[in-house]
C-alpha positions in Angstrom: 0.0 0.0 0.0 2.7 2.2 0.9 3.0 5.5 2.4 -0.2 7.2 1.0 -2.4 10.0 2.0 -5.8 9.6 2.9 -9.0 11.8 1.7 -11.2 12.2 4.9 -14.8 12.8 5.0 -16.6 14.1 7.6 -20.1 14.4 8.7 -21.9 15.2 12.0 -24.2 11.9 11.4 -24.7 8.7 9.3 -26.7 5.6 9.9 -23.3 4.0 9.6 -19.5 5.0 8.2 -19.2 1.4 6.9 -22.8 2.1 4.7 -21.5 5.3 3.6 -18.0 4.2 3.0 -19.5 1.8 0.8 -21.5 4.5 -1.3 -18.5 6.8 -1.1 -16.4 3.7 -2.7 -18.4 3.7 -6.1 -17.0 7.0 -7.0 -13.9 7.3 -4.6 -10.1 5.7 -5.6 -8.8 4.7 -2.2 -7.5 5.2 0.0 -10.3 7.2 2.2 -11.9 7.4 5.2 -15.7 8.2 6.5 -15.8 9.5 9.9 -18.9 11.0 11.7 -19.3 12.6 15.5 -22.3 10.0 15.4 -23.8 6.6 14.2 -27.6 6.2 14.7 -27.5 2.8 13.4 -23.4 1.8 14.1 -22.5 -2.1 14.1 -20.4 -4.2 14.6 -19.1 -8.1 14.2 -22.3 -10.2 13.6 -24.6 -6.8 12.9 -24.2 -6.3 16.8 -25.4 -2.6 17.7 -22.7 -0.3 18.4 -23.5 3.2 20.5 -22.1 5.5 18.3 -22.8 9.6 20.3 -20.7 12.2 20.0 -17.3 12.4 21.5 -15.8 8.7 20.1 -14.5 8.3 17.4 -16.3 6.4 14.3 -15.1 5.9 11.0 -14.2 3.6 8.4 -11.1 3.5 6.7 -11.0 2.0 2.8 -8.0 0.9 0.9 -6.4 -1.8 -1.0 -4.0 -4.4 -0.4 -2.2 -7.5 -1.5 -2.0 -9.3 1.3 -5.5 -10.2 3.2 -3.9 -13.3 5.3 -3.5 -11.7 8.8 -5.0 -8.5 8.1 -7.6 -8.6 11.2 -4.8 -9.1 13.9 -2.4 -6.5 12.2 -5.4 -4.2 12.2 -5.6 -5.0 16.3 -2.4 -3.6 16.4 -2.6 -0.8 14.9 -5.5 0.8 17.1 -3.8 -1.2 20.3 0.0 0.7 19.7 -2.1 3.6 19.4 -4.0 3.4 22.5 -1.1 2.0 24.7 0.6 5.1 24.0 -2.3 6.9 26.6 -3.2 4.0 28.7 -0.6 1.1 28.6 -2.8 -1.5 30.2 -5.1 -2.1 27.5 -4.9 -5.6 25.9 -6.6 -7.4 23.1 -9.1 -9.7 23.3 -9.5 -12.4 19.9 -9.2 -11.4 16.7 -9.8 -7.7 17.2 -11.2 -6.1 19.9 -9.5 -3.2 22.7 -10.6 -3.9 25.8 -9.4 -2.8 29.8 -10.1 -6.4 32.0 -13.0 -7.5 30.4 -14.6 -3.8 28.9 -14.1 -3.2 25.6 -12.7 0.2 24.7 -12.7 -0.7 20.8 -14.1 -2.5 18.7 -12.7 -3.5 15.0 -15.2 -4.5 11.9 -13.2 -5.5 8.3 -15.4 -6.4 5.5 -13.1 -7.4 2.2 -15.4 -6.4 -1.2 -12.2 -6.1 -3.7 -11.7 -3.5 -1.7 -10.8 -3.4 2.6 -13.7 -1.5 4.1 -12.1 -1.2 7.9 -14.6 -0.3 10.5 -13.4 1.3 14.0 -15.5 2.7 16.9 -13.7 3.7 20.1 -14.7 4.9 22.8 -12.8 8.4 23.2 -14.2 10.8 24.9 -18.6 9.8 24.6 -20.7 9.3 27.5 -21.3 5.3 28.3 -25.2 4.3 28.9 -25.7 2.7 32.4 -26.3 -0.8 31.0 -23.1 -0.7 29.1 -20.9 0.1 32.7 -20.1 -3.1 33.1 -19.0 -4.1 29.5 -17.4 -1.2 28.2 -15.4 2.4 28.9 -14.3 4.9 27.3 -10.6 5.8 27.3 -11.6 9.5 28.8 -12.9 7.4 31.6 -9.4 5.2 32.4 -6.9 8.4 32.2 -9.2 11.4 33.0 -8.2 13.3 29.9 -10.1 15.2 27.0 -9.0 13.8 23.3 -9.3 15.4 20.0 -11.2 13.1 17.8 -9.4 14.2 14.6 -6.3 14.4 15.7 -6.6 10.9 17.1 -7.5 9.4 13.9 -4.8 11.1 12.1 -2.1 9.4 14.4 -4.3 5.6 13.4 -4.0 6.5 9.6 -0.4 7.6 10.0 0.7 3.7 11.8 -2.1 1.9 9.6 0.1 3.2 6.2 3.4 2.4 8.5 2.7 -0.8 9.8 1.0 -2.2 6.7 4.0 -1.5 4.7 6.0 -4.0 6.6 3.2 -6.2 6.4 2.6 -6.2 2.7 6.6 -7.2 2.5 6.5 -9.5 5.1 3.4 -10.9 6.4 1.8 -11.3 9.9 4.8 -13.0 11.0 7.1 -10.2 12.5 3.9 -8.9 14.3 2.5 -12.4 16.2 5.1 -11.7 19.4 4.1 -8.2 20.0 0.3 -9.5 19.2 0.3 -12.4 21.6 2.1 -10.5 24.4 -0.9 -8.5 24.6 -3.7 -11.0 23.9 -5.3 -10.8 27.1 -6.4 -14.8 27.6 -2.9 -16.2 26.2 -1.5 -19.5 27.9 -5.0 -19.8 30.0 -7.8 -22.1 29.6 -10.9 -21.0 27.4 -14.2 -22.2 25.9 -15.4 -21.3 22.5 -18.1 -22.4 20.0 -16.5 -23.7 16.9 -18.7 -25.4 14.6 -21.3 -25.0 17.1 -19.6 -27.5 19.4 -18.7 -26.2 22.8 -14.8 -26.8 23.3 -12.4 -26.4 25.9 -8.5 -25.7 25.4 -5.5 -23.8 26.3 -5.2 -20.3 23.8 -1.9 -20.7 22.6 -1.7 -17.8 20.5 -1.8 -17.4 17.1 -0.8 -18.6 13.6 0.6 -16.9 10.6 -3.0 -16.6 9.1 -4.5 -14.8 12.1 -6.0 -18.5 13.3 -6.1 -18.7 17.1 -4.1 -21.9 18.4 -6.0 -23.4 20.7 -4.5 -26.6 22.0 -7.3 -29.2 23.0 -6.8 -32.7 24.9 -7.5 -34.3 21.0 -4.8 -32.3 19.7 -4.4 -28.7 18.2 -7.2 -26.2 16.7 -6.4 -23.6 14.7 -9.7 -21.2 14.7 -10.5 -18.6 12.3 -12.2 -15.2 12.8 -15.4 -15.3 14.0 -15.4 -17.7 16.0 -16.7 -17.2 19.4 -14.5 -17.4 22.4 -15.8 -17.4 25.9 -13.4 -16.6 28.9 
């Protein structure tokens, strides 16, 4: 992909930056980005609602690349290295989400259509509703500081065109230490639905391809994204 610049478009609200960002994409050359102060109809993995008010940040980065193998857990990184820098005790939880102990501060959605439409809703700076206390926080919340929405995604684009660089020329495989020292259930016993059987195993980290290595008493798994993992 290289080192290129990306066209931003803004607006105060959309149903949804990955619905526009696919409009935007019939008329657009890559690579571009939708963000909006608010989503009223947001989502995430499996069409699962995300709160989208003013003071997070929403958007939805579009570009090409050559290499697809990975992506997801190199797309972790990128919003986890960014994070860190504020708040160094956020981890991720598998393939893609932010979270602090078990809340999630962000949340990742990638949906491949030739092109990489790459969804990302964290929570910056917005207001939590009470029933979403317990399973989520915003990173104004953990450090008791005000961020600047814009200037925050400008600091994601700049690593995302850095860090996939190195990954188009090399893969996932000079990113899975740094990825599994922060996966937040690594080397512990988990449960997770996979092919809707309930199974139990030790998460052992992750393979080349993104897979999560999950050793079993049968033998070895290696479980792509969306599966679901409980812990």
């Amino acid at each position: 992909m290289g080192r290129e610049r990306f066209l931003i478009f803004f607006y105060s609200e959309v149903s949804s930056t990955m619905l526009k960002a696919r409009e935007i994409a019939r008329e657009v050359e890559t690579p571009f980005v939708v963000r909006a102060a608010r989503q009223t109809k947001g989502y995430g993995r499996k069409g699962a609602f995300w709160e989208s008010p003013e003071g997070g940040l929403w958007f939805t980065a579009v570009f090409q690349v050559k290499r697809l193998s990975g992506l997801s857990a190199l797309l972790a990184l990128v919003v986890l290295r960014a994070l860190k820098s504020e708040f160094p005790d956020l981890r991720i939880k598998w393939p893609n989400d932010i979270v602090f102990e078990e809340r999630k501060v962000a949340g990742l959605l990638i949906e491949v259509k030739g092109k990489v439409f790459w969804g990302v809703g964290i929570n910056l700076n917005n207001e939590l509703p009470p029933e979403l206390k317990g399973k989520a926080v915003s990173l104004k919340e953990l450090t008791g500081k005000d961020y600047d929405p814009e200037q925050a995604l400008l600091d994601l684009l700049d690593r995302l065109s850095s860090m996939l660089s190195t990954f188009e020329e090399q893969g996932l495989s000079s990113f899975i230490p740094e990825y599994e020292k922060e996966l937040v259930f690594l080397g512990k016993k988990i449960e997770v639905i996979y092919k809707e059987n309930l199974i139990t195993g030790i998460a052992h980290g992750i393979s080349d391809e993104g897979f999560l290595k999950l050793q079993t008493p049968s033998g070895q798994l290696l479980l792509p994204d969306g599966t679901i993992v409980k812990f």
